[in-house]
C-alpha distance (Angstrom), angle and dihedral (degrees) to the residues before:
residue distance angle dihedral
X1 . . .
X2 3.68 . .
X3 4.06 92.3 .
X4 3.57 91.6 44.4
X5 3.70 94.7 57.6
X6 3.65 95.1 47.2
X7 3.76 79.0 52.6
X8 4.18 84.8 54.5
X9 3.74 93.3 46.0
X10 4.07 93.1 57.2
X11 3.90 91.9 42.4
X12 3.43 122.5 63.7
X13 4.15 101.4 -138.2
X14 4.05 117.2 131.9
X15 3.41 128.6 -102.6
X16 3.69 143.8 -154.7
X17 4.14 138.9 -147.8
X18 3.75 122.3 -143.6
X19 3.69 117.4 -175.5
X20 3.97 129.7 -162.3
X21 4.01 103.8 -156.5
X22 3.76 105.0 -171.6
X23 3.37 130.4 168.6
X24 3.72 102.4 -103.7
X25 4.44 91.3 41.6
X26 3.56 143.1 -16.2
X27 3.67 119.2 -115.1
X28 4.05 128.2 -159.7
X29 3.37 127.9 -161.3
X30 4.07 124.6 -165.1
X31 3.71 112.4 -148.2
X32 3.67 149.9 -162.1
X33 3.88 100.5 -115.2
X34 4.27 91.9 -151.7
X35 3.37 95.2 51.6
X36 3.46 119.8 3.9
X37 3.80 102.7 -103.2
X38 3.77 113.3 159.9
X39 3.70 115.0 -131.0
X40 3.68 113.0 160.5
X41 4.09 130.9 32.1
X42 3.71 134.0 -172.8
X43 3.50 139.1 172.2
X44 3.94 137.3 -141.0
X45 3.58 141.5 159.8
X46 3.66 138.4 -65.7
X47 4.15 113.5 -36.0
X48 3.65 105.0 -167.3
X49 3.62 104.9 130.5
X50 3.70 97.3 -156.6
X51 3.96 105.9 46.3
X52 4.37 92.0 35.3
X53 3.69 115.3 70.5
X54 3.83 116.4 -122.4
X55 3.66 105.5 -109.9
X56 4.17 87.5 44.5
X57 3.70 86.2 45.9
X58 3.99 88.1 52.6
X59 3.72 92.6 47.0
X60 4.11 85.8 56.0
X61 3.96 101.5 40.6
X62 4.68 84.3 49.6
X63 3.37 87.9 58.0
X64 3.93 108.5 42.2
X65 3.73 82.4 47.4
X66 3.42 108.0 41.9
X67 3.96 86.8 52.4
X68 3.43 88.0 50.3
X69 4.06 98.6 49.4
X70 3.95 114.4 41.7
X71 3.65 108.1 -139.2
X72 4.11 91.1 -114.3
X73 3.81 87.5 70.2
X74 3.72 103.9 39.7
X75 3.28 102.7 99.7
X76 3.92 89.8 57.9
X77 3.56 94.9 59.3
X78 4.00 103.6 112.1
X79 4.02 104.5 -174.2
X80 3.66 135.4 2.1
X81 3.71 118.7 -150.6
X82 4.10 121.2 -167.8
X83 3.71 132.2 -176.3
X84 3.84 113.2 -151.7
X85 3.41 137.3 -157.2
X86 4.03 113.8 -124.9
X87 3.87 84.7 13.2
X88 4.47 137.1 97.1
X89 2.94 139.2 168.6
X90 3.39 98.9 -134.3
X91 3.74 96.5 93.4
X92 3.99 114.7 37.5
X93 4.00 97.1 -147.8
X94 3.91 97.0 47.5
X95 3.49 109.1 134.1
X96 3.43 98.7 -134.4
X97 3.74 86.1 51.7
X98 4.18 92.2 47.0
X99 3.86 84.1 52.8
X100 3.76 102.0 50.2
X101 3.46 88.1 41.4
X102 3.86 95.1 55.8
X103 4.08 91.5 37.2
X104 3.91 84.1 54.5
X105 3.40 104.3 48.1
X106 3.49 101.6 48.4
X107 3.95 88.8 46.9
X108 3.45 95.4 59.8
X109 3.90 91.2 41.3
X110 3.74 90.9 60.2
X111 4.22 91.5 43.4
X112 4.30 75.6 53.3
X113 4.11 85.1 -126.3
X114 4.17 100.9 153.6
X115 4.06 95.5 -169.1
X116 3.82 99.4 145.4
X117 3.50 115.0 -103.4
X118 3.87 121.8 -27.9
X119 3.93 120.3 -103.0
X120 3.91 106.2 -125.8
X121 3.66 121.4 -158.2
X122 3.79 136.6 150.9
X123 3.74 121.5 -95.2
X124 3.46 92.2 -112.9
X125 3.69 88.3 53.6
X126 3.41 92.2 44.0
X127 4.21 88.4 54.0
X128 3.45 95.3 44.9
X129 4.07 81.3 60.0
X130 3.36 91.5 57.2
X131 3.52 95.2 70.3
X132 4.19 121.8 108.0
X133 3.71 107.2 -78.0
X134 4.39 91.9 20.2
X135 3.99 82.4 -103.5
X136 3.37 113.7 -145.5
X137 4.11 103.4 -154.0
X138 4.01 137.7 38.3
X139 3.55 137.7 46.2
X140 3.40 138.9 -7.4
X141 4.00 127.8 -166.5
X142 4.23 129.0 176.6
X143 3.77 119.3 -177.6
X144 3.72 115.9 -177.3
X145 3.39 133.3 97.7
X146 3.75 86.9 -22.7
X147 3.71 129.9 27.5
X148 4.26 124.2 -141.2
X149 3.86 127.6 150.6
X150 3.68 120.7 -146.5
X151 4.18 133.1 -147.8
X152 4.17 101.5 -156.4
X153 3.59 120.8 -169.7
X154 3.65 118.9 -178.3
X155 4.17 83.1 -7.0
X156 3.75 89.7 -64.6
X157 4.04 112.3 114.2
X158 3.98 99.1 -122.3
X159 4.55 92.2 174.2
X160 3.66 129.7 19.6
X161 3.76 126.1 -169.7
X162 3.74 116.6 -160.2
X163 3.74 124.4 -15.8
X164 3.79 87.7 131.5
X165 3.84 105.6 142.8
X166 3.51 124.3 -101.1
X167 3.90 96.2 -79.0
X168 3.88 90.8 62.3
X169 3.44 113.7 19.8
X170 4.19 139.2 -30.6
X171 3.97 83.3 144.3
X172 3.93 106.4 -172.0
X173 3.41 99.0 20.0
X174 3.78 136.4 127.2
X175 3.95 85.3 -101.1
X176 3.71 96.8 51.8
X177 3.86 91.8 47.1
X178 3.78 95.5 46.9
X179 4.07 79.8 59.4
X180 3.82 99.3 39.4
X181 3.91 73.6 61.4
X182 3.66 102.7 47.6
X183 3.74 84.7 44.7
X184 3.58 95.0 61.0
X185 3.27 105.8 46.3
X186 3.70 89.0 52.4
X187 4.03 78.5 50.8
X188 3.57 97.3 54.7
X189 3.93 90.0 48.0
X190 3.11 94.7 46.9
X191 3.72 97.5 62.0
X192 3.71 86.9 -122.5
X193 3.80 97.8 90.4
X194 4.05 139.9 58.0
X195 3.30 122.8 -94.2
X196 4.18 119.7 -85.6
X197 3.55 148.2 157.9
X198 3.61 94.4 -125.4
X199 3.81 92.1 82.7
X200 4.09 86.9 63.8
X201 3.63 93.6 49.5
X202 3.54 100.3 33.4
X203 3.88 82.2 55.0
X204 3.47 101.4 49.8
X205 3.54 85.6 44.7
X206 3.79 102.3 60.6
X207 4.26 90.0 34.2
X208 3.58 100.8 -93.0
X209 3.83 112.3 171.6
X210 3.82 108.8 -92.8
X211 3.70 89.5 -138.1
X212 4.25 94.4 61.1
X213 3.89 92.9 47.9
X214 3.74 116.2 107.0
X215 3.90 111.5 -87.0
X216 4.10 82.8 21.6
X217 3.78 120.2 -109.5
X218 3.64 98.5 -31.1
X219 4.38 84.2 62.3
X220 3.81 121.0 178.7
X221 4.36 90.9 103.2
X222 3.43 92.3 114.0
X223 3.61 114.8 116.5
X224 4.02 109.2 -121.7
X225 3.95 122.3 -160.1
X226 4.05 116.9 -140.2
X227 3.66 112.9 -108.6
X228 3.74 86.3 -122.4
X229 3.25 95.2 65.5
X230 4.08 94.5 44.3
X231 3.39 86.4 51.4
X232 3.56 94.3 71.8
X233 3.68 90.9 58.2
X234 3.54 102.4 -170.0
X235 3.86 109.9 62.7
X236 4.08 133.2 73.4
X237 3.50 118.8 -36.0
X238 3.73 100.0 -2.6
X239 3.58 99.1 64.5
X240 4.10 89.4 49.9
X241 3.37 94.3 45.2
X242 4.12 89.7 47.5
X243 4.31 79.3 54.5
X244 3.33 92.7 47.3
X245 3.88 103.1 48.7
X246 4.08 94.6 52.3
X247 3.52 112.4 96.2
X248 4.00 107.7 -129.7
X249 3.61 99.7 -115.3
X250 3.58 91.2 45.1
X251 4.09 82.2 137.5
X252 4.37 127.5 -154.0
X253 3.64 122.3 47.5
X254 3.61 121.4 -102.2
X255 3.68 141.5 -82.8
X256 3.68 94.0 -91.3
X257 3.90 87.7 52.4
X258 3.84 97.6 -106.0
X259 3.46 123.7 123.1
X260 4.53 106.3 -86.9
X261 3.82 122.0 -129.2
X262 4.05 129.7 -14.6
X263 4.16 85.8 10.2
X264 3.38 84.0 85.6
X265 3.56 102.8 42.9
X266 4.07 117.0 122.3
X267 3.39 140.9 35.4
X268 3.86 94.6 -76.8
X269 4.01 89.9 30.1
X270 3.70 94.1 -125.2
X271 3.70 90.8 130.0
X272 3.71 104.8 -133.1
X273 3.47 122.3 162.2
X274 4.33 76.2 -118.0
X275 3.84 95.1 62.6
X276 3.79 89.7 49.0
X277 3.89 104.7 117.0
X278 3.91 96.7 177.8
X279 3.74 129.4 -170.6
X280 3.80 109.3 -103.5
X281 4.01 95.1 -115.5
X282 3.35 105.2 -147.8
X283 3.48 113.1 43.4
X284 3.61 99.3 117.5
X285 3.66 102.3 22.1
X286 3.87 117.8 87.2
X287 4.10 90.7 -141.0
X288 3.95 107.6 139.8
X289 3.21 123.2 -150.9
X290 3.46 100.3 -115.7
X291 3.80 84.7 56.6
X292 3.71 94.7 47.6
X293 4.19 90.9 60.1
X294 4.04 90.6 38.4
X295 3.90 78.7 58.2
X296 3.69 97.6 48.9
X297 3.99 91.0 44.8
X298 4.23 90.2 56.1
X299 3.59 88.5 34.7
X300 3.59 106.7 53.0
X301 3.79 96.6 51.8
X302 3.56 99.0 49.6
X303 4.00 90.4 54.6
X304 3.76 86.7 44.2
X305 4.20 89.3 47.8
X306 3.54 95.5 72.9
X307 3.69 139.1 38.6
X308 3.57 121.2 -77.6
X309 3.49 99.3 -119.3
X310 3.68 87.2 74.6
X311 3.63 93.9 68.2
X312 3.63 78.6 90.0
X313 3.70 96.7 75.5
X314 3.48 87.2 65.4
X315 4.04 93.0 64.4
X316 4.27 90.6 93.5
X317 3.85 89.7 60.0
X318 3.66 80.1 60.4
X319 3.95 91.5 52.6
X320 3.61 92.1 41.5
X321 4.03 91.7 62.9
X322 3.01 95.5 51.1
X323 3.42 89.9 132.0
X324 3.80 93.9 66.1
X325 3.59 130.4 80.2
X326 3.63 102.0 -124.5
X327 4.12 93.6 52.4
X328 3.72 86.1 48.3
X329 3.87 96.6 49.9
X330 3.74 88.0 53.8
X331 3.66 99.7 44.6
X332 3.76 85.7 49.3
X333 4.04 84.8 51.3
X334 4.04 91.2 53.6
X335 3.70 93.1 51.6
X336 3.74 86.3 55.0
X337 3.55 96.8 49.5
X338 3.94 86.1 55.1
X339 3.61 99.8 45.7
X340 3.81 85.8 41.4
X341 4.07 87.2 61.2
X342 3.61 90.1 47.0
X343 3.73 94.0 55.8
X344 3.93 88.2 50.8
X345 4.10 90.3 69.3
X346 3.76 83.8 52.8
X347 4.04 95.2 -134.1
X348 3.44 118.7 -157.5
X349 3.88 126.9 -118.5
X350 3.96 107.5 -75.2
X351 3.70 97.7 12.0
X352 3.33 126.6 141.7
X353 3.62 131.0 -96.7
X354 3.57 118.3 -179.7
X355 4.01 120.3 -168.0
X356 3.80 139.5 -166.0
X357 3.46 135.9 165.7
X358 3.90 131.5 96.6
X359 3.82 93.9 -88.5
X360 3.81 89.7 55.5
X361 3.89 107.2 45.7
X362 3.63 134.8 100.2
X363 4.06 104.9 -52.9
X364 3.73 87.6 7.3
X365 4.04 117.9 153.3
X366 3.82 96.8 -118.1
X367 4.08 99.7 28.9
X368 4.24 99.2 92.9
X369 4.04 83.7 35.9
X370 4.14 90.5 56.8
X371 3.67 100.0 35.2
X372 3.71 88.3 54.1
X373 3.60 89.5 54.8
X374 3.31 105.1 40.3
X375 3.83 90.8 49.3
X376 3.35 87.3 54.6
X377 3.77 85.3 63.6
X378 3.59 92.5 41.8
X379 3.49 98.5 -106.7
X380 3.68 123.7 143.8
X381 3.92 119.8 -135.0
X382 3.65 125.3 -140.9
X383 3.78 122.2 -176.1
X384 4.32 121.7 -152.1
X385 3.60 118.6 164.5
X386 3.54 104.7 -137.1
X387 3.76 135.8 -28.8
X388 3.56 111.3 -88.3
X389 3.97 94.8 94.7
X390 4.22 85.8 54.6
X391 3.96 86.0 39.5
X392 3.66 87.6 58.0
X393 4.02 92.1 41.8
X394 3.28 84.7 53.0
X395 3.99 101.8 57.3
X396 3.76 87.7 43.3
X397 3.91 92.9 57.7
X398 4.16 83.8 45.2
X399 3.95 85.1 49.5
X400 3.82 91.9 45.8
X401 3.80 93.9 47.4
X402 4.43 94.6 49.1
X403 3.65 85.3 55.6
């Protein structure tokens, strides 16, 4: 990349900036305005335009960009394109949009970049960009920290589904599995939930005393069940343990358009607390009951201590028992949710749904789980890892269109 620019700075071709402003950094991209090659990159701070002040969201949008763009080539830059967190450009006075807007502007005032005025999109727009081809209608689908699926027409999100926070919704995402796994170890100590080795490693995790975990310091007593029997799903102890792992409120029916989780609970899958035929969830685990409440008093405080958001964290735990029923019930659950989202935009046969987001990637937990669902549906899946390929698209199509 290095070559090439040097290349760029002894030619005189135009160039473009695309920027991916997440919530976590804000990522610039230098680009080749012809054909898209990227040429520079910088990185700042956090980009969402609705939670990051304006003159601290300037600060971070100057620097990604002016590492991106040495000052000998700024005045070739021809269009900058950025794709916001908690902005769109769907609706011209949203104030996540007015902010980035602003933010932007001013950045690229200071760097003394005179590109016209900035293209300002949402991230998710911005990913959905970043697709082969910079596609300009279908689906759109993040699972990270968060969770939110997109409808784009003419690369403008038009219906969203989800993307509510992680008070009122993010179903599927690494928040809501971090909790699904809080949840059931407080399940399994409870007495109310099956068996699992989550409540060891959610535990050790949060600090619990080695000496109140299940088995006692030494851990490892908890009685796994082999994937190929949870893979069936619907005998024995798998299918209680898949009821037990669900937390109640786990919310909108599954992919296969029956209700998910404790809905189905019972004999005559009303769901009553009556039908309820749990596992007892301690038969092979030498976890007291005076230990199981010592572990609920250290545990509870330390989930409380921090903010919920970082419940998240706790989502590889999840990955990393995979091997046990009750980590597999609830990664089932979260690819649910997802597809569930996905069916809300009602997508068409063959349509496009592109997905980002570190659950969803290559090797990612949930990524053979969705494609198997969505295929079912006859959805395609494309993967992009963020948005700064679609950001760039983006300021090439703005370029294209001024000229």
């Amino acid at each position: 990349m290095g070559n090439e620019l040097n290349q760029e700075r002894q030619g005189g071709s135009s160039l473009v900036v695309g920027l991916d402003a997440g919530g976590t950094r804000t990522r610039a991209v230098l680009a080749a305005a012809a054909d898209g090659r990227p040429l520079g990159e910088g990185a700042g701070g956090p980009g969402n335009a609705l939670t990051v002040p304006v003159p601290q969201l300037t600060e971070h949008l100057a620097e990604a960009v002016g590492q991106a763009v040495p000052e000998s080539v700024r005045g070739r830059v021809v269009a900058v394109a950025g794709g916001f967190a908690g902005a769109t450009d769907a609706v011209a006075d949203e104030p996540g949009r007015r902010n980035a807007l602003a933010a932007l502007t001013a950045a690229l005032r200071r760097l003394g970049i005179d590109a016209g005025p900035p293209v300002i999109s949402s991230d998710i727009e911005a990913a959905f960009a970043s697709a082969p081809g910079a596609p300009a209608d279908g689906l759109a689908l993040v699972a990270g920290t968060g969770a939110v699926a997109m409808r784009i027409t003419g690369r403008r999100g038009t219906a969203t589904v989800d993307g509510d926070g992680w008070l009122l919704g993010d179903d599927g995402s690494g928040f809501w599995i971090g909790r699904a796994a809080v949840r059931a170890a407080l399940r399994m100590a409870d007495g109310r939930g099956a068996p699992t080795v989550l409540a060891e490693l959610v535990g050790r995790e949060l600090g619990v005393p080695g000496d109140v975990l299940p088995g006692g310091a030494s851990g490892g007593a908890v009685r796994r069940l082999s994937p190929d029997v949870v893979q069936g799903g619907a005998e024995g102890a798998s299918r209680e343990a898949r009821r037990e792992a669900v937390p109640p409120e786990s919310g909108p029916a599954a992919a296969g358009g029956q209700p998910a989780g404790p809905a189905r609970t019972g004999a005559a899958g009303t769901g009553s607390p009556v039908d309820r035929r749990p596992l007892p969830p301690h038969d092979d685990t030498p976890w007291p009951r005076l230990h199981r409440e010592a572990y609920r008093r250290h545990l509870l405080p330390a989930v409380m201590a921090e903010p919920p958001i970082r419940l998240a964290r706790l989502a590889p735990l999840v990955v990393e028992a995979a091997g046990d029923a009750v980590a597999l019930a609830i990664l089932d659950e979260a690819a649910d949710q997802l597809t569930e989202s996905v069916r809300a935009l009602d997508p068409r046969p063959g349509e496009r749904v592109v997905t980002t987001g570190g659950l969803l990637g290559p090797g990612g937990p949930l990524t053979p789980r969705l494609e198997a669902r969505l295929q079912a549906l006859g959805l395609p899946l494309d993967w992009v890892p963020d948005g700064r390929r679609g950001a760039v698209a983006l300021a090439r199509l703005a370029h294209q269109g001024r000229t």
